[in-house]
N, C-alpha and C positions, 0 to 999 in steps of 0.2 A: 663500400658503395658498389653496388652492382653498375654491371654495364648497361646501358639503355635498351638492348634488344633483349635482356631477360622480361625489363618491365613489358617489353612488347609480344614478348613470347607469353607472359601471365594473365593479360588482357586475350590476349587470342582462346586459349586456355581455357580461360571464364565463361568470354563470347559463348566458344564452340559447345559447354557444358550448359548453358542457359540455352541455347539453341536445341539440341538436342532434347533436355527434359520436356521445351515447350512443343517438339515433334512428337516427342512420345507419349504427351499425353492425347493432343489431337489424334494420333493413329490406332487409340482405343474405340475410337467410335467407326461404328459402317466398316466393318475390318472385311478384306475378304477372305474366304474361305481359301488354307492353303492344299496346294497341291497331295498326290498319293504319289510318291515314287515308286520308280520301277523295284528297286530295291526293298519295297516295302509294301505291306499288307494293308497299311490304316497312313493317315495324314502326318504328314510334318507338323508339329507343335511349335503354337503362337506362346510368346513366353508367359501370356497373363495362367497358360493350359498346364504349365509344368508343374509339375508337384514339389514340391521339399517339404526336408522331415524340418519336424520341432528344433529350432535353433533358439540360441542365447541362453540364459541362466539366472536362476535357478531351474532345472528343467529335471524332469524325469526321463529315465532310458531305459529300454531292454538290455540286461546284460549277462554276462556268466559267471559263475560261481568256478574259478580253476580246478577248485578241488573236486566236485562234482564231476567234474568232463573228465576231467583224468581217471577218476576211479571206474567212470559210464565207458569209457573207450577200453578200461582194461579186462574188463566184463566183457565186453561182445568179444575180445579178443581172446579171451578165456573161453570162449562157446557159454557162458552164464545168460547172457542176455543176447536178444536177437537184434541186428544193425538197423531192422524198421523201425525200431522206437524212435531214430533218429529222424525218421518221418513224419510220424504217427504220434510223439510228445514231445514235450519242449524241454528235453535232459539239463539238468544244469542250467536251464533261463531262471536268473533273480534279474529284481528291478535296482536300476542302481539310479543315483542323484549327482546331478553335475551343479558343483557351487565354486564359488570363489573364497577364499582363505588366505587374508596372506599375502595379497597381491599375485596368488596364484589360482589357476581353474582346477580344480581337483575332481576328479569323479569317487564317490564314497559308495558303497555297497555293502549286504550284510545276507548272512546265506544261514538259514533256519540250521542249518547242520553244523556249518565249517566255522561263522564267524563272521567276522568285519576286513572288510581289505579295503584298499585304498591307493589311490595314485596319483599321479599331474600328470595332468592335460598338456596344462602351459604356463610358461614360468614369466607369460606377457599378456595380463588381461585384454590390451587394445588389441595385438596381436590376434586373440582370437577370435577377437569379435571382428576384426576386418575379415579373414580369412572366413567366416562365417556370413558374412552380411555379402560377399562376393559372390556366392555358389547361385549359379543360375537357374538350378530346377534338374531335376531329373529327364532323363531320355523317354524317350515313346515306350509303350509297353513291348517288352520280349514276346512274339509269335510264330506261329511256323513249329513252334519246338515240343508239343505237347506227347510228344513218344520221346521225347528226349530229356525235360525237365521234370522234375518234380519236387517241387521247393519243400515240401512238407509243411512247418507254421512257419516259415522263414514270408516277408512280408515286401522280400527285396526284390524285383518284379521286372524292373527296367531296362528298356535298353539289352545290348549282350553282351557287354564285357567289355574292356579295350583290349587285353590281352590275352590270351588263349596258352596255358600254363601247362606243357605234358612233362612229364617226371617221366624218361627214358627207365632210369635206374636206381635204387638207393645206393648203388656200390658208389667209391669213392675212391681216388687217389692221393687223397688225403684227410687229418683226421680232426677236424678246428674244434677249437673251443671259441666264441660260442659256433653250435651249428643246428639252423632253426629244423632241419629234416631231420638230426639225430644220423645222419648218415655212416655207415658202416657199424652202427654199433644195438641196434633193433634186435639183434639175433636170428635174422632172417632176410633173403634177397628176395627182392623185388623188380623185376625186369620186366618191361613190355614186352610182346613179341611183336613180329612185325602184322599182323591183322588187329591188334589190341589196335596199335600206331595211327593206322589206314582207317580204321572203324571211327578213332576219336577225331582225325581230321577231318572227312567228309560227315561225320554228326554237327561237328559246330560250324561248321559250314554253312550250312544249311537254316540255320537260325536266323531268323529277321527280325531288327532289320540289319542289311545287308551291308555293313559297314566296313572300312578298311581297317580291319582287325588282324591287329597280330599275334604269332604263333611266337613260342619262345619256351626251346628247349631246354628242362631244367633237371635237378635229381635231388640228390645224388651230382655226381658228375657227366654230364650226356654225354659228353665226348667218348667216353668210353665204352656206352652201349654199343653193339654191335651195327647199330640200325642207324645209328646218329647220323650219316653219310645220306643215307637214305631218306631218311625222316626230314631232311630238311629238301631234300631233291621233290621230293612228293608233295612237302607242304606248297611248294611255288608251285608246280604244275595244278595242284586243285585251284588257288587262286591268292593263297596268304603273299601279298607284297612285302611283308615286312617279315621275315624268317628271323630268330634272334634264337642264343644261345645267350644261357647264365652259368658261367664258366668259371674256373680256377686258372686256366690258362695253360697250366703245365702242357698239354700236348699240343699246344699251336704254339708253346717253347721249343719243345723239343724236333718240330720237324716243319719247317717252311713248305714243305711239300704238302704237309695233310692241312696246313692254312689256304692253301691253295686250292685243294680239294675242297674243301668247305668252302670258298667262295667260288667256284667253279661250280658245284652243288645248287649254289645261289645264297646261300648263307648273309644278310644286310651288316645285321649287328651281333658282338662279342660284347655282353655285357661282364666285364673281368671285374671278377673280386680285387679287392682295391684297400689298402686298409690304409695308408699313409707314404712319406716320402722319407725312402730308407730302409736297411732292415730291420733299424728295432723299431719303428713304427708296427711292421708285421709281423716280429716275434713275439706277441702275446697269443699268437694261435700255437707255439710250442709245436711246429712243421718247419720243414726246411724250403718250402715254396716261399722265399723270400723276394726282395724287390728286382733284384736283378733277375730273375726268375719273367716277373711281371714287363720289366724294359722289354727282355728278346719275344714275349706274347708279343706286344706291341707292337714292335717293329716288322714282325712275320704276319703279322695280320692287316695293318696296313700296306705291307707290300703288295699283299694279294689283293686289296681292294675292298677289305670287308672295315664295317665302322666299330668306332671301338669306344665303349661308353664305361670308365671306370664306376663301380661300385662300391661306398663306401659305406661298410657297416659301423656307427659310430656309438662306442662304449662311453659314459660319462667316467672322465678321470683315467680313462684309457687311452684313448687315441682323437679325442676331440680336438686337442692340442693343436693336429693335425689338418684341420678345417680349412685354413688357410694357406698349407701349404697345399696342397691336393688343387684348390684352385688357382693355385699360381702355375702348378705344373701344366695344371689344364690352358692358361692364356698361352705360356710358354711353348706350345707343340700346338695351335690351332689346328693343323694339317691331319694330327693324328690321331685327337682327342674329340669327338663330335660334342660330347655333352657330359656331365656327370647327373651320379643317381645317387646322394646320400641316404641313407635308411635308417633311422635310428631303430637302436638293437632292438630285438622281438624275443621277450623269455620265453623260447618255445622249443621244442625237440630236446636237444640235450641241455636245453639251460630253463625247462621249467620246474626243475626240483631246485631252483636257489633259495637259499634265506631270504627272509621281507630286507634285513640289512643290504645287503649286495644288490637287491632290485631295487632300492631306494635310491644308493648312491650311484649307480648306474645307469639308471632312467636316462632317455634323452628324447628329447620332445622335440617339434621343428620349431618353435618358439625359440627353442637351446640353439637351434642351424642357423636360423636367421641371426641372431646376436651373434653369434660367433664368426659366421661371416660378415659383417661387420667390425668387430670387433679386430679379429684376425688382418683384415685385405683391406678396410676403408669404405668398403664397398657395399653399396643398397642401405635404404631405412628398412626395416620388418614392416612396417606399416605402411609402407609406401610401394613400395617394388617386391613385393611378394604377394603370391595367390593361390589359391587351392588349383591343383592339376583340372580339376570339371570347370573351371574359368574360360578353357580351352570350346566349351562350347557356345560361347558367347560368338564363337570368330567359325567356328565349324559351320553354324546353324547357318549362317548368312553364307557359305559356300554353297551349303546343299540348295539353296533357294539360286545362287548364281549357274548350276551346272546343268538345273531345271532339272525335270522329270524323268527323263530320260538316260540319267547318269545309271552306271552298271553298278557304283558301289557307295554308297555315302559317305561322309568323313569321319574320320574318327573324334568319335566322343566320349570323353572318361564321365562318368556320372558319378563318379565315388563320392563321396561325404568331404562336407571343405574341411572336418578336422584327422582326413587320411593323409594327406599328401598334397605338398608347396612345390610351386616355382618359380623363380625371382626372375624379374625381366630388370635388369641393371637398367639406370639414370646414372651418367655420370655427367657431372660437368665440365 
């Protein structure tokens, strides 16, 4: 028997959900025209105005063929073929089919040369169709940028990014399996110099619209670029408020001093590789950057002020196990843990020559996150308390209308597809 104020909470609930639907249909008619922020070239978009692609299933998609891309990138890398084709044709685009099998969303595909390949989506049909029926529409179109973009037949248009991705360096101070850049082992470095750095920050800069986008220095390992110090100092001075590193951690280990430099730089966030609690949790990268490695990041980067967001790359049958503890470590240290980013594995760099066997048993989908975290901690329904990351502009949009016209930068909006990327707003009772 529940307590009396849940029934009173579920009527308010209802109310406010009936209330609502009956505003938003009234507010279709005699709309007015919204505002042009200073931020921006063209109008804020009324939500009937947003675009979204083709969702639910059976559906057809644009996709790639891996074997095609890989042989097409090893061509131009070869001098055989020229890098504009990547403009100029559609290399590797086959059409693939999104169905259900199984009680599972599977994407199937079939490539005139290579074959039939296959995979899940999600291993929770409601799951995805919530996570799909949530996504609010696409951002206003990308302007400003026309010496600086060139999609080729790419169709993806909107918006500019939430995050702003410079790869300092391929070098590495260590050597993971999996690792999606392939880093240190390409056969050749790859280093920005410092006007590469300066040329890429003040380009996306410049792109409208003008939103609170972040910069997040990545590789390889960036700490180790020579410029890293630098690159984060220059990104706050043009305007990036959210400076972010995706890190290994080893050298804001080994010296409290250069954690402090980095957030004296201005450096926000340490997004630290993360792979579980313990070190055989992270001995499946066969390194010696183990967990105790990861505490003294932690503790030296908090000292200095900088936030610190574990990253967990999650293998099926590897370290999922670990799901639950990663979030318990995170309620455990509120002070030092801002948030976590799980990611399920990506077969790419040095792990896209694996067997179809090993990519089968390995897959992990956020359908797999969600249950697990439940599963694991108690905590959240998938169907209930999880949302696609661009849900976020549901709550952005209604800011930029509060900060009026005149704001210098807009809020940040992830526009990505609701079957890229979740995030669970917990109900507990």
């Amino acid at each position: 028997m529940h307590k009396p104020i849940k029934y009173a909470e579920k009527g308010l609930t209802l109310a406010a959900d009936a209330g609502f639907r009956v505003f938003d249909f009234l507010n279709r008619f005699n709309q007015r025209p919204s505002f042009t922020p200073a931020w921006a070239d063209k109008p804020l978009l009324k939500s009937h105005e947003k675009v979204k692609p083709p969702l639910g299933w059976p559906r057809e998609t644009d996709s790639l063929c891996p074997k095609c891309v890989r042989e097409a990138r090893q061509e131009i890398l070869d001098g055989k073929r020229d890098y504009k084709i990547l403009l100029n044709e559609k290399v590797g685009e086959i059409k693939a089919t999104i169905i259900e099998r199984d009680g599972k969303i599977m994407m199937v595909k079939d490539c005139p040369v290579h074959g039939h390949f296959e995979d899940v989506m999600a291993i929770d049909t409601a799951f995805f169709k919530h996570l799909e029926e949530s996504f609010p529409g696409s951002d206003m179109r990308a302007h400003n940028d026309e010496k600086l973009h060139n999609p080729g037949s790419s169709t993806i248009k909107y918006g500019r990014g939430s995050v702003l991705t410079i790869d300092l360096t391929n070098r590495c101070n260590m050597m993971c399996d999996p690792c999606f850049m392939d880093a240190n082992q390409v056969g050749f470095v790859h280093e920005l110099g410092w006007d590469d750095i300066k040329t890429l920050l003040d380009n996306a800069i410049s792109i409208k619209p003008k939103r609170q986008m972040s910069v997040q220095f990545s590789g390889g390992e960036p700490t180790i670029s020579p410029y890293f110090l630098d690159a984060v100092r220059y990104a706050r001075k043009v305007g990036y408020n959210s400076v972010q590193a995706a890190t290994n951690g080893i050298e804001f280990a080994k010296s409290a001093d250069f954690a402090q430099a980095a957030a004296d730089a201005g450096l926000r966030y340490a997004y630290l590789q993360f792979d579980g609690i313990g070190n055989a949790a992270n001995s499946h990268r066969l390194v010696g950057n183990l967990f105790d490695v990861k505490l003294r990041a932690i503790e030296n980067l908090h000292n200095a002020g900088v936030d610190i967001v574990p990253v967990i790359t999650i293998l099926n049958g590897i370290n999922n196990e670990q799901v639950g503890r990663v979030v318990q470590f995170a309620l455990d240290n509120p002070k030092k843990i801002n948030f976590l980013s799980f990611q399920p594995v990506s077969f790419t760099g040095r792990d896209e020559e694996i067997t179809d066997e090993r990519r089968h048993a390995q897959r992990y989908t956020l359908s797999h996150l969600a249950h697990d975290v439940k599963d694991q901690t108690g905590i959240g329904e998938p169907v209930r308390d999880w949302f696609p990351i661009s849900f976020m502009g549901t709550f952005t949009d209604s800011a930029d209308y509060v900060h009026g016209p005149q704001a210098d930068w807009g809020q940040l909006n992830c526009g990505c597809h609701p079957n890229c990327g979740v995030g669970m707003a917990v109900m507990i009772d």
